[in-house]
C-alpha positions as CSV (number, residue, x, y, z in Angstrom):
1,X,10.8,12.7,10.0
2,X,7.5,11.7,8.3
3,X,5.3,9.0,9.5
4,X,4.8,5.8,7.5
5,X,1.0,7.4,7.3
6,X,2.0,10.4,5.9
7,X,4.5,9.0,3.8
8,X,2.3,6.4,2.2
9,X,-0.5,9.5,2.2
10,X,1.8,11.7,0.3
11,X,2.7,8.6,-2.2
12,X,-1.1,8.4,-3.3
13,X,-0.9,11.7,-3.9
14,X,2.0,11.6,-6.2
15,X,1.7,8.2,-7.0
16,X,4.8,6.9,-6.2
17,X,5.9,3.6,-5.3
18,X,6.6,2.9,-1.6
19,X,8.9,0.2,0.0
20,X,9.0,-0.7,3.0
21,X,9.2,-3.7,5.4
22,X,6.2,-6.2,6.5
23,X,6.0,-8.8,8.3
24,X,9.6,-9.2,8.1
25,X,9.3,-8.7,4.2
26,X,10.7,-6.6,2.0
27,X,8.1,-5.5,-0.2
28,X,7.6,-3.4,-3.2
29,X,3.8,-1.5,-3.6
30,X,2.0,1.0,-5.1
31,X,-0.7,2.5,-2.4
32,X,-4.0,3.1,-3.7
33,X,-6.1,3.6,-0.6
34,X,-5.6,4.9,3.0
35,X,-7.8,5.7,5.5
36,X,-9.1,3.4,8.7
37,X,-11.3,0.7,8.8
38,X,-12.7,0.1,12.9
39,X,-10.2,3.0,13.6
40,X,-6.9,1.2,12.9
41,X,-4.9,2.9,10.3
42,X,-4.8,0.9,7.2
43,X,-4.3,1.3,3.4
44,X,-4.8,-1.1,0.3
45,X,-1.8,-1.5,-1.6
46,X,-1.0,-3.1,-5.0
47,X,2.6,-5.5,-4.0
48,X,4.9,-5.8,-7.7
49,X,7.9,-6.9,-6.0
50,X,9.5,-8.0,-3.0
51,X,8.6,-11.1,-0.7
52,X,5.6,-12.5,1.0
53,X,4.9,-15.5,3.5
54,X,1.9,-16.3,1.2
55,X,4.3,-15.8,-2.3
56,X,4.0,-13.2,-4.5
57,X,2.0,-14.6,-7.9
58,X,3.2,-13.2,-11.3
59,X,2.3,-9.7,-12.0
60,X,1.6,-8.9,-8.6
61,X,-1.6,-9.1,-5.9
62,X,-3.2,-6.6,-3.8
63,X,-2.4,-6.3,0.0
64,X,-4.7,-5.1,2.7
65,X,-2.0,-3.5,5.3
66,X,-1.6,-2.2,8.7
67,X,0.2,1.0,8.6
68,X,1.8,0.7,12.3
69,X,3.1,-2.2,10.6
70,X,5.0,-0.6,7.9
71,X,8.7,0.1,9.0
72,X,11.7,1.7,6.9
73,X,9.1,3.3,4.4
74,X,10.4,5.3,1.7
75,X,8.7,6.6,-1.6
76,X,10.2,7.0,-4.6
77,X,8.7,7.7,-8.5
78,X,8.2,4.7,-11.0
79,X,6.0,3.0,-13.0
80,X,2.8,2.7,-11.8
81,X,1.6,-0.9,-11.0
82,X,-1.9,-2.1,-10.8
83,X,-4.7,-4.6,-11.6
84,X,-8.4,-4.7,-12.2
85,X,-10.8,-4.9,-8.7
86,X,-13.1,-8.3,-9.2
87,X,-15.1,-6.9,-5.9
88,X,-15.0,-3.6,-3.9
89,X,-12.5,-3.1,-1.8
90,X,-13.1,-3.9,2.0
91,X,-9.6,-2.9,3.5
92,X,-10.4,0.7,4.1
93,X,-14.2,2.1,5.6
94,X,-13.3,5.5,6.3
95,X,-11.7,6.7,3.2
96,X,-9.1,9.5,3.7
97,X,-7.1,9.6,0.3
98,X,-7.7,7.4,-2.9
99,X,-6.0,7.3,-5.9
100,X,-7.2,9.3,-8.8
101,X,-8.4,6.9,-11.3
């Protein structure tokens, strides 16, 4: 079985939507970025849907994640959900898949 890492890899390739659980959340994303920043795995996601301890505003916010804390990820096609940077992102250094623009 696929690491969350490869899954969420292989969903920025596709673009697919991933869900998976965070911080005992339930959360619906669309990865955009993965790579490592200081060498811990990470990847910036857009969340749509799901829960958050900090809420989750109206059309959605972007989420700086720990991969090794990502558990039951799956993937899965959908409509593709996004928003507009206001500053570059600083989740990721080491970039090792982005999505295509």
């Amino acid at each position: 079985m696929p690491d969350a890492y490869s899954i969420v890899r292989q969903a920025i390739l596709d673009k697919h939507h991933i869900v998976a659980t965070y911080r005992g959340h339930r959360r619906e994303l669309c990865p955009h970025v993965i790579g490592t920043k200081a060498g811990r795995r990470q990847a910036l996601f857009f969340q749509f849907a799901g829960s958050s301890s900090s809420g989750l505003p109206p059309g959605g916010e972007w989420r700086c994640v720990a991969i090794d804390g990502l558990s039951d990820v799956t993937s899965r096609p959908g409509e593709w959900h996004t928003r507009p940077h206001t500053q570059p992102q600083t989740c990721v250094d080491l970039v090792d898949v982005e999505i295509a623009q």
